[in-house]
N, C-alpha and C positions, 0 to 999 in steps of 0.2 A: 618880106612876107612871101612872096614867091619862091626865093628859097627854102623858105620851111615847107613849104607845099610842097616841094619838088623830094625832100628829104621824105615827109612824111606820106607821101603816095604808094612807094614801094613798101612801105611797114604795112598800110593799111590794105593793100590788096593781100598781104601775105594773109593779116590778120582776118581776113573775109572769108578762109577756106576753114568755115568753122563747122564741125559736123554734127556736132551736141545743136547747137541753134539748125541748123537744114535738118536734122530729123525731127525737129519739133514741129517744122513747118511743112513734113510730108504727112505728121501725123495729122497736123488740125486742114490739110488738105481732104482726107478721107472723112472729115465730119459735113453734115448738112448744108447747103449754103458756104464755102468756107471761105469766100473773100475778104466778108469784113472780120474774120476772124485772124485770118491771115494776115492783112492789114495791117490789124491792130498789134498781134505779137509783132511782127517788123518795126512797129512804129515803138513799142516796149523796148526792142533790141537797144536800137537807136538812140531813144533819147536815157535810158539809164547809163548807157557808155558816155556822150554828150555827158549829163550832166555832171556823173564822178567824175570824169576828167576837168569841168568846171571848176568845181569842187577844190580839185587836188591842186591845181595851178593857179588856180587865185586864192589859197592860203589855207585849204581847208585841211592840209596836210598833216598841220597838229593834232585835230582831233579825230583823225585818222589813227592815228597813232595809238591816241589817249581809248582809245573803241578797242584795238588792237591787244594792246595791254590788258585791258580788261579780260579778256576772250585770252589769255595766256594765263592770267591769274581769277579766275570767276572766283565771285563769293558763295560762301555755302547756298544759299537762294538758287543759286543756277541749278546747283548739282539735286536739289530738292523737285524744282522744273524739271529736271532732264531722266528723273525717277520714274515721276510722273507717264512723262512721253514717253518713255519707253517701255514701260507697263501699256500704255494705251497701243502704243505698236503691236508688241505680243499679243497684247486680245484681240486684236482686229488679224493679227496675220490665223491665231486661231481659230478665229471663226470663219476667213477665207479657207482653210481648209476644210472644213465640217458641210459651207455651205455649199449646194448643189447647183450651178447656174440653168436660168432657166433661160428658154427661147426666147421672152424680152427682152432679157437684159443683153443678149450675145448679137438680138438685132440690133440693139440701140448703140451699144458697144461703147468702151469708157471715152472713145475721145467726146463722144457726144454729150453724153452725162458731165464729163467732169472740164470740159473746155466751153464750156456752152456758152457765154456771152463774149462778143468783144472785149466787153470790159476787165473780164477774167484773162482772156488771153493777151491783154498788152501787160495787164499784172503779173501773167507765169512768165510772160517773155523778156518782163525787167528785173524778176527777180531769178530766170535762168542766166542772164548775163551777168548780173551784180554776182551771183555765187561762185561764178567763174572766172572773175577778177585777178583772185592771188594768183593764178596760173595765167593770166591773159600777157604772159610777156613782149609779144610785140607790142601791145598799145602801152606799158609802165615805161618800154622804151621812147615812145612816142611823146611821152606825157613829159618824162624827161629832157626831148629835142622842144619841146614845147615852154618847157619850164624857162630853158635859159634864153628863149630867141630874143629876146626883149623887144616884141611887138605889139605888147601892149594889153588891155582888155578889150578892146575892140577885136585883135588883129587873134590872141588867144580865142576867143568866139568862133570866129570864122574858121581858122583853122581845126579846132575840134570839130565844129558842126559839117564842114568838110569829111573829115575823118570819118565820121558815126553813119556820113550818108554812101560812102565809100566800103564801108563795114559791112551792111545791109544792102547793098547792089546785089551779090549775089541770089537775096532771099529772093530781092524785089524782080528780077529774073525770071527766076524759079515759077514765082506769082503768076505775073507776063504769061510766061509760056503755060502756064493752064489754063489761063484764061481763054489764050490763043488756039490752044489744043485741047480744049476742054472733052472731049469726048475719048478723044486716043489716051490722054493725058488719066481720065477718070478710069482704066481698067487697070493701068499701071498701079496707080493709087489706090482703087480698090484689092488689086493682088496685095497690096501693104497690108490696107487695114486687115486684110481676113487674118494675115500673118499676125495681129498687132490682139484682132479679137484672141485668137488660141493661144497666144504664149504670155497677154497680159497679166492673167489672173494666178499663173504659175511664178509669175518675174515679180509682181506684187507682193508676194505673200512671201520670196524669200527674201525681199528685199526687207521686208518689214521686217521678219524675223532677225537678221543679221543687224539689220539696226538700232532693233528694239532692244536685243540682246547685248550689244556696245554698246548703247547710253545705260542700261543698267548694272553692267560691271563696272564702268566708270562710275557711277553715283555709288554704289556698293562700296566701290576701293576708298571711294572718298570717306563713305560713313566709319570704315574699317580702320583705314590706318590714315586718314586724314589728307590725302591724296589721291588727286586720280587719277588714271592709268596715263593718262599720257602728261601729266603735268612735269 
């Protein structure tokens, strides 16, 4: 057991220098209150890595797989959903352009509106880590030093739960240090958000656009010649 620790301590710091998760936790830093917001997305991180890693080394690798597969080959059903969505994308990025923002909304500004409860934020924060999985290769290597140690389901436990808490040191840091330096820490922060308020609404709307616009030529390509673009 200690030797797997010892193996997997250097993977997991490497794998802590993540910057998709630390800009989420400057952004929900700039909202109202944001401890237990913070908190909560840290604790999101956490135990969604935890868990898939559970998952994956105590057998649940098949149907990993078998999910995989599916998401390579979708049935028509998907591409009929993913019409849908991406129609809804384009209206909404259209009407982000059209509409005018007003002074409430730029005071309120979107971490607040759309991160507003803890409970939301341990769910964006485990479903930003879970989307980030197929590219998370230090920790598949990790999972792999884990798979073969034969230490057991006990000694597997500890070692992931190790891992995830190793993963989230840095957030939990970051946390610390605001709390610590809350006032010095809060202009930093707010120099962010004003950043975050002026170029959200621009980054929104062509995000939505480009998105909306690839899920509807995939769904097109499918209707057309029974394929979709990237199949």
């Amino acid at each position: 057991m200690q030797n797997l620790l010892l193996v997997l301590l250097p993977i997991a710091v490497v794998d802590s220098f993540n910057p998709t998760a630390t800009a989420m936790i400057v952004l929900l830093l700039a909202t109202p209150k944001p401890v237990a917001r913070v908190s909560a997305a840290i604790a999101g991180f956490g135990v969604a890595y935890f868990a898939f890693g559970v998952l994956v080394v105590l057998g649940a690798s098949s149907l990993i797989a078998q999910v995989s597969g599916w998401f390579a080959s979708p049935p028509p059903i998907y591409y009929l959903f993913q019409f849908g969505l991406g129609l809804v994308l384009l209206l909404f990025a259209t009407r982000q352009l059209r509409a005018q923002p007003d002074g409430a909304d730029q005071a309120e500004g979107p971490p607040a509106r759309w991160l507003g409860s803890p409970v939301v934020a341990f769910g964006l924060g485990a479903a930003l880590n879970i989307g980030e999985l197929p590219t998370a290769f230090p920790y598949l290597a990790a999972l792999e030093r884990v798979t073969f140690s034969g230490v057991g389901t006990a000694g597997v436990v500890v070692a992931l739960a190790v891992y995830a808490f190793i993963f989230v040191l840095p957030l939990i840091i970051l946390l610390l240090v605001y709390v610590r330096l809350r006032e010095r820490a809060a202009l930093v922060i707010g120099r962010i958000n004003d950043g975050i308020l002026r170029w959200s609404r621009p980054l929104i709307t062509g995000v939505s656009f480009l998105l909306g616009g690839a899920l509807l030529a995939d769904s097109l390509s499918f209707m057309l010649r029974g394929e979709g673009l990237w199949a």
